[in-house]
PDB file of N, CA, C and O in Angstrom:
ATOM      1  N   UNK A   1      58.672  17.689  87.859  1.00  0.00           N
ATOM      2  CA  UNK A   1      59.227  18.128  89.112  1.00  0.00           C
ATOM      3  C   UNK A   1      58.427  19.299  89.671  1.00  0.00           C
ATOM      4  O   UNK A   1      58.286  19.488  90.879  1.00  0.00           O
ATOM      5  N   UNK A   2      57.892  20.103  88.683  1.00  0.00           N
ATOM      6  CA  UNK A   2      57.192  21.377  89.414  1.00  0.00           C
ATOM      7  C   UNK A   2      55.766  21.421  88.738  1.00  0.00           C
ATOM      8  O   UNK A   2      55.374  20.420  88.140  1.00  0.00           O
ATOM      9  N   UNK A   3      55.256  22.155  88.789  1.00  0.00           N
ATOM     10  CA  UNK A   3      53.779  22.243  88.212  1.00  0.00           C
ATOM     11  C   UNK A   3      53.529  23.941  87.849  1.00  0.00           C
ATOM     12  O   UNK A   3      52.455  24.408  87.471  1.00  0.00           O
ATOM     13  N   UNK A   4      54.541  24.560  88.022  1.00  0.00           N
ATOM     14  CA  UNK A   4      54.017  26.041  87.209  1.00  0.00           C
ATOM     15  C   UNK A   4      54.909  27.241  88.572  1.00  0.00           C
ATOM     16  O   UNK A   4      54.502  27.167  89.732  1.00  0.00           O
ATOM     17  N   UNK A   5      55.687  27.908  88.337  1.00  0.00           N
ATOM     18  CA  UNK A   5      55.654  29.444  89.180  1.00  0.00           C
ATOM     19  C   UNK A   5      56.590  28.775  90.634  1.00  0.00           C
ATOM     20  O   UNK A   5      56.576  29.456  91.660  1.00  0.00           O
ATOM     21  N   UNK A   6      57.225  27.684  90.624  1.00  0.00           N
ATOM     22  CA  UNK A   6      58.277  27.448  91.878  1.00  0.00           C
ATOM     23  C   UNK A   6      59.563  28.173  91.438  1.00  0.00           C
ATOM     24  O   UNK A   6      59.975  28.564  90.346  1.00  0.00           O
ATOM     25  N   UNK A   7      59.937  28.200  92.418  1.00  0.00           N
ATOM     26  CA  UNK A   7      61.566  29.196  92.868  1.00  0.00           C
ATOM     27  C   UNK A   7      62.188  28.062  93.045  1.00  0.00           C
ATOM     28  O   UNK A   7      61.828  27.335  93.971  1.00  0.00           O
ATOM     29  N   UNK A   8      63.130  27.723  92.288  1.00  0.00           N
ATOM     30  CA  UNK A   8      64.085  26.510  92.592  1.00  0.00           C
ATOM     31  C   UNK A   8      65.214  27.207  93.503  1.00  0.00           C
ATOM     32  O   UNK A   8      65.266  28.436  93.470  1.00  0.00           O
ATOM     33  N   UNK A   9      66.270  26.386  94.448  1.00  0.00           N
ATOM     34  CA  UNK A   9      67.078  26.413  95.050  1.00  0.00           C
ATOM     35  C   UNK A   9      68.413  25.464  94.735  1.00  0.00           C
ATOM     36  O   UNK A   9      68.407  24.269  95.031  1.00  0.00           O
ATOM     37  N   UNK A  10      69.690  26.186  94.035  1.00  0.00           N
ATOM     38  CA  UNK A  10      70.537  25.202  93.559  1.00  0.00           C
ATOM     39  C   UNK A  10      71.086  25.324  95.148  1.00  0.00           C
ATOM     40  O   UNK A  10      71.273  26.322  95.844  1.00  0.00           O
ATOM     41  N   UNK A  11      71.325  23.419  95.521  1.00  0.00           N
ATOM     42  CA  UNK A  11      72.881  23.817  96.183  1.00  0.00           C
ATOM     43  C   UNK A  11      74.323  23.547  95.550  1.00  0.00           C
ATOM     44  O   UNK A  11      74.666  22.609  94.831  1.00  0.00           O
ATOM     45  N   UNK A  12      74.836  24.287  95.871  1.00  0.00           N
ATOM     46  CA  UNK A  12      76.235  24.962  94.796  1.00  0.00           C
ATOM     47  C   UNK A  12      77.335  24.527  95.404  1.00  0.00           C
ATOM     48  O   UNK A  12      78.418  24.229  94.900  1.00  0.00           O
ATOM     49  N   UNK A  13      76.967  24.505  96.609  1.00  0.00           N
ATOM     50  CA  UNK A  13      78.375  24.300  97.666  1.00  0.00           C
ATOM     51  C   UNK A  13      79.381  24.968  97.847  1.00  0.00           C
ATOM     52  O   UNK A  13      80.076  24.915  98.861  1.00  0.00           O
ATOM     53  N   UNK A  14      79.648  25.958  96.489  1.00  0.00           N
ATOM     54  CA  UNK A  14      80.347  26.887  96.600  1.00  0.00           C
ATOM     55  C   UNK A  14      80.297  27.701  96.090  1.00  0.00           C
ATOM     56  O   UNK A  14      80.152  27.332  94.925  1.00  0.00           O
ATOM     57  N   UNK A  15      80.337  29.840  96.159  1.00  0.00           N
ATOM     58  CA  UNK A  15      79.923  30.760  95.438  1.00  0.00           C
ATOM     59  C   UNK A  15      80.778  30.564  94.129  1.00  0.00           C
ATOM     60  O   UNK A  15      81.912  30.148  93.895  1.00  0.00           O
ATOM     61  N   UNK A  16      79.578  31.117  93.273  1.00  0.00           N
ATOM     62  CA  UNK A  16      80.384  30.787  91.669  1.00  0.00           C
ATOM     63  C   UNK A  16      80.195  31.869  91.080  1.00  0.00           C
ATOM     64  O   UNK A  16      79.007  32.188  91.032  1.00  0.00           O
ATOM     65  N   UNK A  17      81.359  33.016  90.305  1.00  0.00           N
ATOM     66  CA  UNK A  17      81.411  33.631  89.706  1.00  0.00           C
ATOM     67  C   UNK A  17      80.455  34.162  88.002  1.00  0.00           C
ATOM     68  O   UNK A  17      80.605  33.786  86.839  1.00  0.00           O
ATOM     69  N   UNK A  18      79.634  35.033  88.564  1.00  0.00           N
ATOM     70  CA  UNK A  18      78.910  35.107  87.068  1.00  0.00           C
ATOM     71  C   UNK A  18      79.106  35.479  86.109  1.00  0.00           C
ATOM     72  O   UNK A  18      78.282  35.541  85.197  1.00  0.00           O
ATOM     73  N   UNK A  19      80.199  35.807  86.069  1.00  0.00           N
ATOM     74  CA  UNK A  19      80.644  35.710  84.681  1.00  0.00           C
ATOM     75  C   UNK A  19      81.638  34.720  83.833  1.00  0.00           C
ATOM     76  O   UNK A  19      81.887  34.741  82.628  1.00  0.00           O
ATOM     77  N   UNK A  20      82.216  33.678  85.057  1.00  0.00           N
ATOM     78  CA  UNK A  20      82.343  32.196  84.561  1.00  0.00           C
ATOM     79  C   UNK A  20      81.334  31.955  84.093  1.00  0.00           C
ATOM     80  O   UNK A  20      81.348  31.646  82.902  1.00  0.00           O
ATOM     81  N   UNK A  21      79.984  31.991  84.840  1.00  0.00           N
ATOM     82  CA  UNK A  21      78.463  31.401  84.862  1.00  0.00           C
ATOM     83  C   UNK A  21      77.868  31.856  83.232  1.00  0.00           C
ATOM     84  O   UNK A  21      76.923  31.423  82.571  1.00  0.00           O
ATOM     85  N   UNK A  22      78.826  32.852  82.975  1.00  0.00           N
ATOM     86  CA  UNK A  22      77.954  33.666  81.649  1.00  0.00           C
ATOM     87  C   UNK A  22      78.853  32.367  80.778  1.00  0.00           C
ATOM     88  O   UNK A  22      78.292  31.474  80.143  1.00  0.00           O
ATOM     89  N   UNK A  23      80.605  32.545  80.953  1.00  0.00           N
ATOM     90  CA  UNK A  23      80.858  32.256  79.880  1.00  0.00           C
ATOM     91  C   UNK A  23      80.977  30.694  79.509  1.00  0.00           C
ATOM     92  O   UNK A  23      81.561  30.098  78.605  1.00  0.00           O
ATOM     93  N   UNK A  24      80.305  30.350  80.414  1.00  0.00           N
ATOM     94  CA  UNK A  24      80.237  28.722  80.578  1.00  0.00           C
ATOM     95  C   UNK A  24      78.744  28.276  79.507  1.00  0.00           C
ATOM     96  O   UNK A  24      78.612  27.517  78.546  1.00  0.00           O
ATOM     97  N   UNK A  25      77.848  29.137  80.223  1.00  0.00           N
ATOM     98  CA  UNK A  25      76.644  29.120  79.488  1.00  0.00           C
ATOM     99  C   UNK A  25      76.653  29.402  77.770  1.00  0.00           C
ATOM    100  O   UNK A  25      75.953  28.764  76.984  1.00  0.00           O
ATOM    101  N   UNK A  26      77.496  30.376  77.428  1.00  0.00           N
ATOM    102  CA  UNK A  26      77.934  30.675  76.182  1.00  0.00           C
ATOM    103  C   UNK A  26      78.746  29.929  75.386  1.00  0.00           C
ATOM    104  O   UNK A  26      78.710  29.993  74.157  1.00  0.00           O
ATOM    105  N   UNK A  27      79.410  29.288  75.950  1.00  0.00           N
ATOM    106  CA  UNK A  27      80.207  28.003  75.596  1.00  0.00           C
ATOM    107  C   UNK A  27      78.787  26.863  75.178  1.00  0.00           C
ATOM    108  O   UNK A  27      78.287  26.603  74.084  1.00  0.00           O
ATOM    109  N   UNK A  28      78.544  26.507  76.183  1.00  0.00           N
ATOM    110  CA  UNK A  28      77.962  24.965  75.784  1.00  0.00           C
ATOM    111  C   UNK A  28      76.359  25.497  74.510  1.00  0.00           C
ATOM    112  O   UNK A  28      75.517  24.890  73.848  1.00  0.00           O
ATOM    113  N   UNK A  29      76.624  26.544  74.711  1.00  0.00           N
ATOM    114  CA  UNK A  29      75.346  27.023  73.508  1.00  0.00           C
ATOM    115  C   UNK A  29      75.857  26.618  72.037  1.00  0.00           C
ATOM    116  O   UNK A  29      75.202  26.284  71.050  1.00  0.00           O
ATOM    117  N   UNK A  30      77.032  26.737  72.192  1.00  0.00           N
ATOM    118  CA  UNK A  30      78.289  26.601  70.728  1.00  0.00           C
ATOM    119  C   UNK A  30      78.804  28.094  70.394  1.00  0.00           C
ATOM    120  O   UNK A  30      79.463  28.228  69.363  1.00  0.00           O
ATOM    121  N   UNK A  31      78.634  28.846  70.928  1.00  0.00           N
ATOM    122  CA  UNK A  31      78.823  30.131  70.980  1.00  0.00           C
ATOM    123  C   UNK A  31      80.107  30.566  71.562  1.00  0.00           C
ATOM    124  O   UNK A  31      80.476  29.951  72.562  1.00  0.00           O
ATOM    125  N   UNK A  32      81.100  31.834  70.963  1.00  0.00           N
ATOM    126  CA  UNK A  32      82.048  32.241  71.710  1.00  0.00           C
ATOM    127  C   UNK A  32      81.814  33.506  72.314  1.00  0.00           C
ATOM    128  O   UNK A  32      81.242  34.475  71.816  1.00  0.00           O
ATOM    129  N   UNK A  33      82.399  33.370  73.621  1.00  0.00           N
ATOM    130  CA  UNK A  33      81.942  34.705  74.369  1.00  0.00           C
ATOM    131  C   UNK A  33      82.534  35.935  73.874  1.00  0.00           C
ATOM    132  O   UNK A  33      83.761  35.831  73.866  1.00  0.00           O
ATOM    133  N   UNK A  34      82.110  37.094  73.447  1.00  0.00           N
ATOM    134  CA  UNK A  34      82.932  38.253  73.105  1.00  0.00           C
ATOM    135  C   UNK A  34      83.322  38.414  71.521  1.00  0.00           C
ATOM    136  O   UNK A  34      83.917  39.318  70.935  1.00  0.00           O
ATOM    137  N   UNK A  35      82.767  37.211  71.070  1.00  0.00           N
ATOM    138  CA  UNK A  35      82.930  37.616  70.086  1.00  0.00           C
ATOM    139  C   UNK A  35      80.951  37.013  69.269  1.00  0.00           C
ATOM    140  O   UNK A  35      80.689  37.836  68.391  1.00  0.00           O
ATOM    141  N   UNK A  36      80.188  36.319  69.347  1.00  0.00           N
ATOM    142  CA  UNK A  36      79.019  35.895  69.000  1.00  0.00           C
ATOM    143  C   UNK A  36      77.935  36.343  69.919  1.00  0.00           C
ATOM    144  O   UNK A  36      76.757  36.438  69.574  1.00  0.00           O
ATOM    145  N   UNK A  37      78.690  36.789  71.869  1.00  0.00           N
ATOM    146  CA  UNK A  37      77.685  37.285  72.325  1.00  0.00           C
ATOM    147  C   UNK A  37      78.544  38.110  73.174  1.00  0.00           C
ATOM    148  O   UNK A  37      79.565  37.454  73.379  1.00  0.00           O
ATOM    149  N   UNK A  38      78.617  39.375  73.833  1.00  0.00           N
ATOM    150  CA  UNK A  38      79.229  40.518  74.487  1.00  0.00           C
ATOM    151  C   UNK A  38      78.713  40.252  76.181  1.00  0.00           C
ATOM    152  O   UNK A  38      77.521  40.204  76.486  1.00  0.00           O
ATOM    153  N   UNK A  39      79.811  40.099  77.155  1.00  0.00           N
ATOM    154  CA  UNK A  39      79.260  39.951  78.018  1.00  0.00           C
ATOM    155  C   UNK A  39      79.884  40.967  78.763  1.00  0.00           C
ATOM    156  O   UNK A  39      81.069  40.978  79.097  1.00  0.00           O
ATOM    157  N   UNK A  40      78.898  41.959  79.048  1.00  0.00           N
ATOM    158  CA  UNK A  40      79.144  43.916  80.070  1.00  0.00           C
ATOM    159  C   UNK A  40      79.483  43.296  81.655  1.00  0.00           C
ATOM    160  O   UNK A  40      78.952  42.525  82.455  1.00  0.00           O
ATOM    161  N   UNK A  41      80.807  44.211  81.559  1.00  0.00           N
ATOM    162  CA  UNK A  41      81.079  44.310  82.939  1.00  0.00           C
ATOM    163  C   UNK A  41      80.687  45.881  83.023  1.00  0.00           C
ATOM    164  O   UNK A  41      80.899  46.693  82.122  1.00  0.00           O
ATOM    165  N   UNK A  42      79.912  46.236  84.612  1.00  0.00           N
ATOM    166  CA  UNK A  42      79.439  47.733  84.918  1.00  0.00           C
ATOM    167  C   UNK A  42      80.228  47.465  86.250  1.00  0.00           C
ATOM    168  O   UNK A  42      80.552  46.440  86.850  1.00  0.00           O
ATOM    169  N   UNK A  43      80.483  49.404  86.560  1.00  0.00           N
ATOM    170  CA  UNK A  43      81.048  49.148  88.017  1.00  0.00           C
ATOM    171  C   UNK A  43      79.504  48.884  88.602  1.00  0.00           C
ATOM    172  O   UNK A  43      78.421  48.752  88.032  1.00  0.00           O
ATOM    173  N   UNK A  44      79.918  48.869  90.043  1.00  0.00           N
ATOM    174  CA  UNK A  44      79.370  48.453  91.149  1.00  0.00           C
ATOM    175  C   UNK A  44      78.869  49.420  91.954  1.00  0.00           C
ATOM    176  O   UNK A  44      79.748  50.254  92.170  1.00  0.00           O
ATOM    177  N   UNK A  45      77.448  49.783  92.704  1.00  0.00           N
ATOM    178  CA  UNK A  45      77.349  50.933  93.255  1.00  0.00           C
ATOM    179  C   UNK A  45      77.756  50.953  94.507  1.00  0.00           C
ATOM    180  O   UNK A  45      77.034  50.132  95.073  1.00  0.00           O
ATOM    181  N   UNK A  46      78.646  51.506  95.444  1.00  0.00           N
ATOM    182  CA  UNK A  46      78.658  50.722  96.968  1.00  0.00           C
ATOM    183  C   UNK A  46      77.967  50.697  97.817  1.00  0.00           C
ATOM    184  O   UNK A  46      78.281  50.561  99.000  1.00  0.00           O
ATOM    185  N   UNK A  47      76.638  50.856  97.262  1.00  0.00           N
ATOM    186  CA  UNK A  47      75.483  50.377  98.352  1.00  0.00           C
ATOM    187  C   UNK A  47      75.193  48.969  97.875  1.00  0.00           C
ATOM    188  O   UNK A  47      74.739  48.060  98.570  1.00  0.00           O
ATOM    189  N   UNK A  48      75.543  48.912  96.494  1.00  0.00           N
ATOM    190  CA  UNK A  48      74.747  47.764  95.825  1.00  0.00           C
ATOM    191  C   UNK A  48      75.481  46.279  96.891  1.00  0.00           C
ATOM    192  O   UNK A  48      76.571  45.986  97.384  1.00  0.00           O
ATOM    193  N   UNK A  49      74.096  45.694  96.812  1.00  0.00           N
ATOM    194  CA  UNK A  49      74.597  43.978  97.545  1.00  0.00           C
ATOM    195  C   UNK A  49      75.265  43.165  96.598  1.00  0.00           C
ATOM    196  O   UNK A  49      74.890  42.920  95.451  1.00  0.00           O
ATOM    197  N   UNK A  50      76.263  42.776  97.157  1.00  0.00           N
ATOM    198  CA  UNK A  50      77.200  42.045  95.965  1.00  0.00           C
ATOM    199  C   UNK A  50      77.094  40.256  96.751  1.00  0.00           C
ATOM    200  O   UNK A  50      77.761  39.376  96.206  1.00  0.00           O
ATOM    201  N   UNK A  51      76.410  39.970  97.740  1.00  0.00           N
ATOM    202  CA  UNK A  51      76.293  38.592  97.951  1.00  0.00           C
ATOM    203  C   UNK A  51      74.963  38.633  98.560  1.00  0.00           C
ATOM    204  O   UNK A  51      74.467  39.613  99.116  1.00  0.00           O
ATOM    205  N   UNK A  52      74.434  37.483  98.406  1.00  0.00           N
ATOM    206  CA  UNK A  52      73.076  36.279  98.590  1.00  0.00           C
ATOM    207  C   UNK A  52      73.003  35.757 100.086  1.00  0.00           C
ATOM    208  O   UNK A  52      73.825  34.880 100.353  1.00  0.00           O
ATOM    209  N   UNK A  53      72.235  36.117 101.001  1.00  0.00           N
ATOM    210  CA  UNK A  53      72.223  34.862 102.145  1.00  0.00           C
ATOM    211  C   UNK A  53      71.840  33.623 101.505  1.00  0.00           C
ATOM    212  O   UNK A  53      71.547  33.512 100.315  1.00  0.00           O
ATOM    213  N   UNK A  54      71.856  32.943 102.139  1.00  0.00           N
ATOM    214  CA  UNK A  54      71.187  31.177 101.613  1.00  0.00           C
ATOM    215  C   UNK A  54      69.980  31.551 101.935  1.00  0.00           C
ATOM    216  O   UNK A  54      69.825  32.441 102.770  1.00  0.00           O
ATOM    217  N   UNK A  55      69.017  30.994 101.384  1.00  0.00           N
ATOM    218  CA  UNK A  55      67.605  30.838 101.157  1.00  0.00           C
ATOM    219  C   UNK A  55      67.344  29.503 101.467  1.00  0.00           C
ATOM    220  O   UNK A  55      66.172  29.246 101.742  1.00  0.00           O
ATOM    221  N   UNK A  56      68.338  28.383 101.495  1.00  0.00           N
ATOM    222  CA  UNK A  56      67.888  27.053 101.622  1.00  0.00           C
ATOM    223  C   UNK A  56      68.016  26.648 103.094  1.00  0.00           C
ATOM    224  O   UNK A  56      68.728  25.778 103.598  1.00  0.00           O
ATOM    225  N   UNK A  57      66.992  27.648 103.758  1.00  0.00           N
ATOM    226  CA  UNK A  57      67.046  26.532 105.388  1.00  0.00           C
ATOM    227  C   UNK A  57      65.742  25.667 105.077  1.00  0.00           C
ATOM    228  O   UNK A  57      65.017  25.694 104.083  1.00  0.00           O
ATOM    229  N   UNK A  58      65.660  24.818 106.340  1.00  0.00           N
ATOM    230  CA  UNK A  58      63.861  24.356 106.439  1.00  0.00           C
ATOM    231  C   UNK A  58      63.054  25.130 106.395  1.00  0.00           C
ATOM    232  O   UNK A  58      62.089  24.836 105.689  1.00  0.00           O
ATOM    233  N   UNK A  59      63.038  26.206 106.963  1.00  0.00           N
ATOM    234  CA  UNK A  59      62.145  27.054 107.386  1.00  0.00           C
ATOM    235  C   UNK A  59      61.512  27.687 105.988  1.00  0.00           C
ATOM    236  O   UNK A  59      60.331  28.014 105.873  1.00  0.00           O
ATOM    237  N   UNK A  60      62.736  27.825 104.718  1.00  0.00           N
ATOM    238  CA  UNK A  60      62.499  28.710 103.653  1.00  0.00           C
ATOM    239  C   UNK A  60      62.006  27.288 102.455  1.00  0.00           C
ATOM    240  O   UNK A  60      61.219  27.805 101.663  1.00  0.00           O
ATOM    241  N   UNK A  61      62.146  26.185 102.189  1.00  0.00           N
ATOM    242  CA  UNK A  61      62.232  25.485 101.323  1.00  0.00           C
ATOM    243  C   UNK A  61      61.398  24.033 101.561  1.00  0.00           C
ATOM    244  O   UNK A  61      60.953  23.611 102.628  1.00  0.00           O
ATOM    245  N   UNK A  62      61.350  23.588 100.613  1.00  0.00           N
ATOM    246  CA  UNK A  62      60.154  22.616 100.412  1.00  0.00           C
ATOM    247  C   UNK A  62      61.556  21.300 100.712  1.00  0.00           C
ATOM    248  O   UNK A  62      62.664  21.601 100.270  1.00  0.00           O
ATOM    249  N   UNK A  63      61.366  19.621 101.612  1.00  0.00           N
ATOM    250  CA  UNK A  63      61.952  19.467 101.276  1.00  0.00           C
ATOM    251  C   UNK A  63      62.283  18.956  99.856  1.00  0.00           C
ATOM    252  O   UNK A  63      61.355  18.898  99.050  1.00  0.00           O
ATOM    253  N   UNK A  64      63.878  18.473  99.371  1.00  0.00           N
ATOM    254  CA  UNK A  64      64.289  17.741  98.001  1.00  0.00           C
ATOM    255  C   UNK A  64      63.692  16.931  97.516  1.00  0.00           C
ATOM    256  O   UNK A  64      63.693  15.913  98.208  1.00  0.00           O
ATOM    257  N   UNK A  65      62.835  16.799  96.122  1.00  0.00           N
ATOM    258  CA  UNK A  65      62.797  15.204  95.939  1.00  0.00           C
ATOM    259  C   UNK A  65      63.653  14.992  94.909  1.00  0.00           C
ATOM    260  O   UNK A  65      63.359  14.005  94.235  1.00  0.00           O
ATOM    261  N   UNK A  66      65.354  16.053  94.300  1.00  0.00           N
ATOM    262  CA  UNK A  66      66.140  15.716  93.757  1.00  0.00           C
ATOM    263  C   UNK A  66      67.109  16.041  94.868  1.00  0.00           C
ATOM    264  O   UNK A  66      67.112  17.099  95.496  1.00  0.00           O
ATOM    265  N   UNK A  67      67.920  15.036  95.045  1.00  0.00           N
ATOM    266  CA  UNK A  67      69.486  15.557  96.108  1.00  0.00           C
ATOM    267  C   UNK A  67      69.875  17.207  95.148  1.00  0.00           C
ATOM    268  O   UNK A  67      70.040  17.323  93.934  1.00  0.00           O
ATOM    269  N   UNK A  68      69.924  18.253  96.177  1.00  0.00           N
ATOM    270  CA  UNK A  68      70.582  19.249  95.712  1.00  0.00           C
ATOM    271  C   UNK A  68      69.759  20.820  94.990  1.00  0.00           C
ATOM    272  O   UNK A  68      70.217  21.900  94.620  1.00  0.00           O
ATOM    273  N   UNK A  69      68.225  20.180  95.055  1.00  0.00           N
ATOM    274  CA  UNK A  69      67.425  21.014  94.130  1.00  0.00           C
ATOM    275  C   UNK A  69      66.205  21.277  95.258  1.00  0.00           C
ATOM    276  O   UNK A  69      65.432  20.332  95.414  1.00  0.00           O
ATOM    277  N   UNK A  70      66.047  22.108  95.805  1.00  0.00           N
ATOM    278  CA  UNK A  70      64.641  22.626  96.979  1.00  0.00           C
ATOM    279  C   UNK A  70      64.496  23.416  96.069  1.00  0.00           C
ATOM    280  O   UNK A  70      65.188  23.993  95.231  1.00  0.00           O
ATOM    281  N   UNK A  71      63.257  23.330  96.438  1.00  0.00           N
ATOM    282  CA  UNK A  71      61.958  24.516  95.950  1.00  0.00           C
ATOM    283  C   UNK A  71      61.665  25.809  97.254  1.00  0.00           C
ATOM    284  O   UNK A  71      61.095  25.543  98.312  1.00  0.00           O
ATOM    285  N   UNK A  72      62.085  26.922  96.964  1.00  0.00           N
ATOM    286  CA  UNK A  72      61.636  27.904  98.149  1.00  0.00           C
ATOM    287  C   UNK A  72      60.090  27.845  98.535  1.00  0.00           C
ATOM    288  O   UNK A  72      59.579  27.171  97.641  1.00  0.00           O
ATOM    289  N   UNK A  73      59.371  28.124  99.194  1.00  0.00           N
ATOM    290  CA  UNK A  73      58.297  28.267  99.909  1.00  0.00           C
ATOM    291  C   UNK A  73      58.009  29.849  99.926  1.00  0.00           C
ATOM    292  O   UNK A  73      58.488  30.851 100.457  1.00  0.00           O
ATOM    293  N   UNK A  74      56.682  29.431  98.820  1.00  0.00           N
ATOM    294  CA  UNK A  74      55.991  30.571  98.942  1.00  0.00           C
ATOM    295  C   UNK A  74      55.299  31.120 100.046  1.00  0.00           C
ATOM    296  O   UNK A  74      54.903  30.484 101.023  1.00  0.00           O
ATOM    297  N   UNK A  75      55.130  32.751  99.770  1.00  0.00           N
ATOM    298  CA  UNK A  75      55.054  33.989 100.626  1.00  0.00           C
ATOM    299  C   UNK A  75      53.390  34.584 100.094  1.00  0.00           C
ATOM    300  O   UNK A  75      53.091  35.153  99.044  1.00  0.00           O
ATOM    301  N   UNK A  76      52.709  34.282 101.006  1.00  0.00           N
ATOM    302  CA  UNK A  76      51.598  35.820 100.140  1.00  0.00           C
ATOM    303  C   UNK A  76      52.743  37.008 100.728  1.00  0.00           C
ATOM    304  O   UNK A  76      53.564  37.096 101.641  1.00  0.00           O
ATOM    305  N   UNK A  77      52.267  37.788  99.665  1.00  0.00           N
ATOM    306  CA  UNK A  77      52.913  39.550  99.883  1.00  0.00           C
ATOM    307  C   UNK A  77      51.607  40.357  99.285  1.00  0.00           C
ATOM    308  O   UNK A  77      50.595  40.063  98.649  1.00  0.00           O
ATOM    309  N   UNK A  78      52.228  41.586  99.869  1.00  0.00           N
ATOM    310  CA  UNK A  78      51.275  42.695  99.250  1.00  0.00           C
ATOM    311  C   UNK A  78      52.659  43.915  98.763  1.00  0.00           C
ATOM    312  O   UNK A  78      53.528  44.399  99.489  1.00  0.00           O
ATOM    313  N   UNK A  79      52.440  44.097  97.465  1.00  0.00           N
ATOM    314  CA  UNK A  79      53.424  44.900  96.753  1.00  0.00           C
ATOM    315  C   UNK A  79      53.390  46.310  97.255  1.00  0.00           C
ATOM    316  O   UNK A  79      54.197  47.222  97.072  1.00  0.00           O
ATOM    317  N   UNK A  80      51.826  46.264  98.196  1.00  0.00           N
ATOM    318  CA  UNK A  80      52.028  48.163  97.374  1.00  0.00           C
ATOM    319  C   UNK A  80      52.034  48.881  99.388  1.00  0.00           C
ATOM    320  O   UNK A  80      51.810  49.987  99.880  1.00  0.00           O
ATOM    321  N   UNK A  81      52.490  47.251 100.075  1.00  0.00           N
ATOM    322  CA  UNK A  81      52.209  47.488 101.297  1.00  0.00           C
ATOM    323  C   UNK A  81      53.661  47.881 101.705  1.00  0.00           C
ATOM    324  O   UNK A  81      54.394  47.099 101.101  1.00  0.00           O
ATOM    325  N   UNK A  82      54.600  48.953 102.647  1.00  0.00           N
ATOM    326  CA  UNK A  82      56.064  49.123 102.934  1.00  0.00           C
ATOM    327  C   UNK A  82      56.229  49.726 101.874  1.00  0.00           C
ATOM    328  O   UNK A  82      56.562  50.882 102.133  1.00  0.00           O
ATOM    329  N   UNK A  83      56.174  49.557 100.872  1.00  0.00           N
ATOM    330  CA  UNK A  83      57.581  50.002  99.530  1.00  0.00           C
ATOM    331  C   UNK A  83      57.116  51.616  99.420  1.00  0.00           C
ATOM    332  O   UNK A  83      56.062  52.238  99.289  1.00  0.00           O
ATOM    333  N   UNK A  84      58.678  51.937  99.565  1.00  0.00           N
ATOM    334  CA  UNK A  84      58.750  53.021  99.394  1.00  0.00           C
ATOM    335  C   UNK A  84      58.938  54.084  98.240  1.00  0.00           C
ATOM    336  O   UNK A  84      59.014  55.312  98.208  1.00  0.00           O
ATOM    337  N   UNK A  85      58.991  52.755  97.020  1.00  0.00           N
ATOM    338  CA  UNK A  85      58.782  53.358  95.652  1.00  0.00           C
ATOM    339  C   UNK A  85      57.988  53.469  94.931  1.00  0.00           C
ATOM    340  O   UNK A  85      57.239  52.577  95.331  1.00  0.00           O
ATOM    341  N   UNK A  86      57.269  54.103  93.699  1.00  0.00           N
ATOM    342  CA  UNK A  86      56.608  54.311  93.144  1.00  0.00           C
ATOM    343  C   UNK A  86      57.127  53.815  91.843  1.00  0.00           C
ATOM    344  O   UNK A  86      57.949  54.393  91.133  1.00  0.00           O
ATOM    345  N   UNK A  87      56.614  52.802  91.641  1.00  0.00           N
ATOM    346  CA  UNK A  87      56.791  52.550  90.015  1.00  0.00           C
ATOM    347  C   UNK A  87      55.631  53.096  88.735  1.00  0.00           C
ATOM    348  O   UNK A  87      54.434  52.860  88.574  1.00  0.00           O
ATOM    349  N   UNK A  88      56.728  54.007  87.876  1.00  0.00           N
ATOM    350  CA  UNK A  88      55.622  54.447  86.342  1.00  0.00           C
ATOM    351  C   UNK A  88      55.324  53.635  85.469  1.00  0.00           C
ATOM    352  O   UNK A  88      54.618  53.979  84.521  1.00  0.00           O
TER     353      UNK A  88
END
């Protein structure tokens, strides 16, 4: 389906809670949550973004060749161009 470094795009149809998402994943591993693997709840900062726009228009995504699965469309960028941080 891909060949190396694509951004897949699930469509979900509907927002899904990540920490169902954790303990679902922890489940089908054979694993119990909280007790074989600890899953941290942290508060929240209120700047922090707590939702996603969609990424899956035309404009952003390759089309499907699985119903439900686009590939985003790559960007050249330049990292060290705008950002206003300095990473050590």
């Amino acid at each position: 389906m891909g060949s190396g470094g694509e951004i897949y795009v699930f469509d979900m149809e509907n927002p899904v809670k990540i920490y169902d998402l954790a303990v679902k994943m922890i489940t089908l591993a054979g694993l119990e949550p909280g007790r074989d693997i600890e899953i941290a709840k942290r508060v929240y900062d209120p700047e922090e973004k707590l939702f996603e726009e969609l990424l899956a228009t035309k404009e952003n995504t390759l089309l499907p060749t699985i119903r439900k699965i686009m590939i985003g469309k790559r960007r050249e960028c330049n990292p060290y161009i705008g950002s206003p941080r300095r990473f050590h």
